[in-house]
KEGUKOL-513967 format. One record per residue (C-alpha): residue in three letters; z, x, y. Coordinates in steps of 0.1 Angstrom, whole numbers, plus 2048, in hexadecimal, padded with zeros to 3 digits. Each point is the difference from the previous one (the first is absolute). Layout:
N
ALAZXY
...
***
This chain:
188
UNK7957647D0
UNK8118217FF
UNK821808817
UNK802815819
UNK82380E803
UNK81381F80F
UNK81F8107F3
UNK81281A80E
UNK82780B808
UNK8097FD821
UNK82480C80F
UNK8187E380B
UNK7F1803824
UNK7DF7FA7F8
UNK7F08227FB
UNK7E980E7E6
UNK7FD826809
UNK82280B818
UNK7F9813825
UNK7FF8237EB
UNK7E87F07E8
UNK8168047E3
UNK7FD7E17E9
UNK8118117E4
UNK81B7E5802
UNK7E87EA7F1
UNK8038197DE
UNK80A7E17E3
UNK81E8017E8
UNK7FB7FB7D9
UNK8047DB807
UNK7E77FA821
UNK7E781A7ED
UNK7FC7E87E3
UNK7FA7E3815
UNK7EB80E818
UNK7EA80A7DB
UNK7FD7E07F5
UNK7F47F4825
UNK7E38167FA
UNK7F87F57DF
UNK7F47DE80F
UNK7E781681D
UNK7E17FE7FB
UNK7F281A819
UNK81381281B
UNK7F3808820
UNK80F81F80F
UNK80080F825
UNK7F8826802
UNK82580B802
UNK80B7E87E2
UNK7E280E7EF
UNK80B825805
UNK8237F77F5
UNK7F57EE7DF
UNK7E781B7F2
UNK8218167EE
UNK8027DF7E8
UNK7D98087F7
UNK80881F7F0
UNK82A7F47FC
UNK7FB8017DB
UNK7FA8277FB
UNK82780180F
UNK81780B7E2
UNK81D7F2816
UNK7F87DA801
UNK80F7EA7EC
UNK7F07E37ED
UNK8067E6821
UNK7EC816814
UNK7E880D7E7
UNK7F67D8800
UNK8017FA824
UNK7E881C7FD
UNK7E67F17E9
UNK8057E1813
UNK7F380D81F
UNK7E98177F3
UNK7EB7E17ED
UNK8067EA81E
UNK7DE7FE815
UNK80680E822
UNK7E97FD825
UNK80A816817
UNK7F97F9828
UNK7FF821814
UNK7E980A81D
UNK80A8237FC
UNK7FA8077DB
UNK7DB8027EF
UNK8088007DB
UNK8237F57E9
UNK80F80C7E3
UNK8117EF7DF
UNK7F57E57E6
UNK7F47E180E
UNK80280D825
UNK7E27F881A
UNK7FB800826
UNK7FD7DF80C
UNK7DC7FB80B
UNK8077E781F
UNK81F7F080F
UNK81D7F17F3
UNK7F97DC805
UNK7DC8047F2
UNK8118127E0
UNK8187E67F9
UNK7E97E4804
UNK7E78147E4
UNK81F8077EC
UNK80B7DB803
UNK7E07F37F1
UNK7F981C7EB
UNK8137F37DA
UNK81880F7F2
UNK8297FF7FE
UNK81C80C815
UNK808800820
UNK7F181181F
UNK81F81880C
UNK7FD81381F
UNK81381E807
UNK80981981F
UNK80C7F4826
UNK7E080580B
UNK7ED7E67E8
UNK8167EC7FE
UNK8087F9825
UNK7D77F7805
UNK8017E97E2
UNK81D7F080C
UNK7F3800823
UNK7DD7EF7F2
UNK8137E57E9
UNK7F880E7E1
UNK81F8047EB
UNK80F7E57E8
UNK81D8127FC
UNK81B81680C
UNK81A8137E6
UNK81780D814
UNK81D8197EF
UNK81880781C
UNK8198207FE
UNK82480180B
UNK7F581881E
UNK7F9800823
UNK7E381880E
UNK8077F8822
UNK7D97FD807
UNK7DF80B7EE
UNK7E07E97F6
UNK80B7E17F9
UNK7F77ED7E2
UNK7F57DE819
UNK7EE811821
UNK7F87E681B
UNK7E57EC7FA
UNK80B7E481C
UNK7FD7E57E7
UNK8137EF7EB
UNK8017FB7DC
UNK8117E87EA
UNK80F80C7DF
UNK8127EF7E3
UNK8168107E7
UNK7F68057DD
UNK81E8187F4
UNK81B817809
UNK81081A7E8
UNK81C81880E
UNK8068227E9
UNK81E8147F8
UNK7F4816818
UNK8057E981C
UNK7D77F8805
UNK7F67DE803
UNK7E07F77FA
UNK7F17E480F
UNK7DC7F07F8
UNK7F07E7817
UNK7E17EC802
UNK7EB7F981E
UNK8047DD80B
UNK7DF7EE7FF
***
């Protein structure tokens, strides 16, 4: 059965966009860039929020940039081939390669993607999503790269969900930039 897992950064004190909504902290060295590459070489399909979505649609065209270099230009084809759903209630149609609305909610989608076949994990991306997956049960792991910086408040990366949930560690890597990454699995 396919994994569900999140990754994102988060700041030291827990948040994922600061008060000003700046997450540009988040931007990845040469070294955190490469990793974060091969992370998404083992995703399968990636479910996006509406903001995420907005955010990701430069790497759809990213490849007509003359100033990328060869790392990006490959993040770029990555992402471009990577099959996307996007949940929104506000939007009626989505751009880029492999990009579709979602046609029902999350849990139904990842329970059809779950038992649809195919490789790769089930990666969920934005606050948003990712707070009502977590809140539901639905994600086998979290990938956590945390930044030597404190917002001082913002979304955070765990919102309340007045339960709790077990994890145990699968691996920690720290950078030369100071970011630590840390991957756990759901207890279950």
């Amino acid at each position: 059965m396919r994994s569900v897992t999140c990754s994102m950064g988060v700041s030291l004190d827990g948040y994922i966009v600061g008060p000003d909504g700046d997450f540009g902290w988040t931007a990845p060295g040469d070294e955190v860039f490469r990793f974060v590459t091969d992370e998404i070489r083992d995703v399968g399909v990636h479910l996006l929020g509406r903001r995420l979505y907005e955010t990701m649609l430069y790497w759809e065209t990213a490849d007509q940039d003359p100033s990328l270099d060869d790392s990006m230009l490959e993040w770029a084809a990555l992402w471009k081939a990577l099959p996307k759903v996007v949940f929104s209630t506000t939007l009626s149609a989505v751009q880029g390669s492999n990009t579709r609305l979602a046609a029902g909610g999350l849990a139904a989608e990842i329970e059809r993607l779950r038992a649809e076949p195919g490789a790769g994990d089930i990666a969920i991306g934005g606050p948003t999503l990712a707070a009502e997956a977590a809140a539901s049960g639905l994600i086998d792991e979290y990938r956590i790269r945390v930044h030597p910086v404190l917002v001082g408040g913002g979304i955070p990366f765990f919102p309340r969900h007045e339960r709790r949930v077990d994890l145990e560690l699968v691996e920690t890597r720290t950078f030369s930039s100071g970011v630590l990454c840390l991957r756990y699995r759901v207890a279950r």
